[in-house]
C-alpha angles and dihedrals in degrees: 000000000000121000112244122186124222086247097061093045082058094057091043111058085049086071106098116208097240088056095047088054091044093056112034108018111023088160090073101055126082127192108233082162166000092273098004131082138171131199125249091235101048107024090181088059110101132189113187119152098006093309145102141215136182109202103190093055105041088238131123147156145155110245143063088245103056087047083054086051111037099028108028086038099231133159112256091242087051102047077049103056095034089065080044090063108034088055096020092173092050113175121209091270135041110217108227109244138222114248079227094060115110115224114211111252111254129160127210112266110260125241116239086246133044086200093125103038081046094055090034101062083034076062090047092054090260117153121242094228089060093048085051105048087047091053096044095053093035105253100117120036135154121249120235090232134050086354097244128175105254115198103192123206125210132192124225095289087054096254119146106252098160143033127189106193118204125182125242099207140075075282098078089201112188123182144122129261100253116263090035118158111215096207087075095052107157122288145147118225127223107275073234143025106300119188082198133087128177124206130217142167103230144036085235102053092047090056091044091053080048094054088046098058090038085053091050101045104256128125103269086191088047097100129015124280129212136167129195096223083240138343122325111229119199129190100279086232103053099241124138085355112154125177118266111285088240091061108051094043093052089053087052085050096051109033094176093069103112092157126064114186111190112211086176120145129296094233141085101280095042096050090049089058091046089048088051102046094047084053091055109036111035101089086070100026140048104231128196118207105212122154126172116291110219106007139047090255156020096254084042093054080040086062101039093049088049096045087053094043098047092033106100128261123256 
């Protein structure tokens, strides 16, 4: 357990939730109102007049700190540490921001070593050669602190633009580097021009689909990959719906992809964002529907196909 000072508790508990979202991770909140938002990954989950509720669950609070808690499931040293160091010069009060307000890029400082993000997505049922070749390009390091799996995102001119950050402990902490643009979220292009491009939710499922083609002898590089940094929600009736910002600017980046495959989950809300998509976009593009088979996602069919390929015979 970290040590925390009374001094940091106390800057700490000052940080409001809706701050904290607006300023490190602006992906995750949604506008239900003028004065009330929800999150993308918990739409039952309300802030309005520097509180928050989750509605599904029957918990609530007011600060960054007790969403970090209750919600992210993180130790109180830890929720505490991690606002340290997300606003490491932390002053007694924390201004409220402008949604419009732009927060300046900046990634996580790397460790010297990737040794725990490498054991924790071999854990995961992710091939070697696939770690390697993202950190090798980039596009995967280890943060200093915390160790946390960093996906990096580029623009065209190869510049980092976007960072999804995934624990690597019992905390399952997800979350973005602050300033992130989600336009940018992490992929790997086709070696060669694809007309092709795959869709996932996740960093880590697009790493497990490629596993799966690299397992079974096919060219991983052999199509575009994209992920979503998470899952793409839009309005239940339709109305006002557009495609994830990721998408569409991938496919402006990359005018020859006549072909979208969703590999989105197999559960209410993916199949929601497939349905949607296909809705949108199908005029311009063909699109393949093709959720995972046995499993709620791409890294669970990964493991299962693993499990029966490596179990005895009989």
């Amino acid at each position: 357990m970290g040590y925390v000072s009374k001094e940091q508790i106390e800057r700490a508990k000052r940080l409001d939730l809706l701050t904290y979202l607006q300023m490190y991770e602006p992906a995750e909140l949604v506008r239900c109102s003028r004065n009330v938002y929800s999150t993308r990954s918990h739409d039952s989950l309300k802030i309005s007049n520097g509180k928050w509720y989750w509605w599904s669950r029957g918990i609530g609070g007011r600060s960054a700190l007790d969403y970090l808690i209750k919600v992210r499931g993180l130790s109180f040293p830890d929720a505490v540490l991690l606002i340290e160091d997300v606003h490491p010069n932390s002053v007694p009060t924390f201004p409220q921001l402008s949604q419009n307000r732009l927060t300046r890029f900046e990634l996580p400082k790397p460790n010297c070593t990737s040794h725990r993000v490498m054991a924790y997505l071999r854990k995961r049922g992710i091939h070697r050669k696939l770690i390697e070749f993202c950190l090798e390009t980039g596009r995967l390091y280890e943060s200093r602190r915390y160790h946390n799996a960093v996906f990096v995102g580029f623009d065209q001119e190869g510049n980092p633009r976007y960072a999804a950050i995934r624990g690597t402990t019992s905390t399952r902490y997800m979350g973005e580097a602050a300033g992130s643009d989600k336009r940018y979220s992490f992929s790997i292009p086709a070696s060669e021009s694809s007309t092709e491009l795959h869709l996932f939710e996740s960093a880590i499922d697009l790493l497990s689909y490629c596993t799966l083609e690299h397992l079974t002898g096919r060219d991983w590089r052999h199509a575009h990959k994209l992920s979503l940094a998470g899952i793409y929600r839009p309005k239940t009736n339709g109305v006002d719906a557009i495609p994830p910002i990721a998408l569409t600017h991938y496919l402006q980046c990359f005018p020859q992809v006549s072909r979208l495959v969703l590999h989105l989950d197999n559960d209410e809300p993916g199949r929601l964002a497939a349905a949607t998509i296909q809705r949108l976009l199908s005029p311009a593009l063909l699109i393949s529907d093709e959720p995972p088979k046995v499993s709620k996602d791409v890294n669970n069919e990964l493991m299962e196909f693993r499990r029966r390929r490596e179990a005895p015979s009989r």
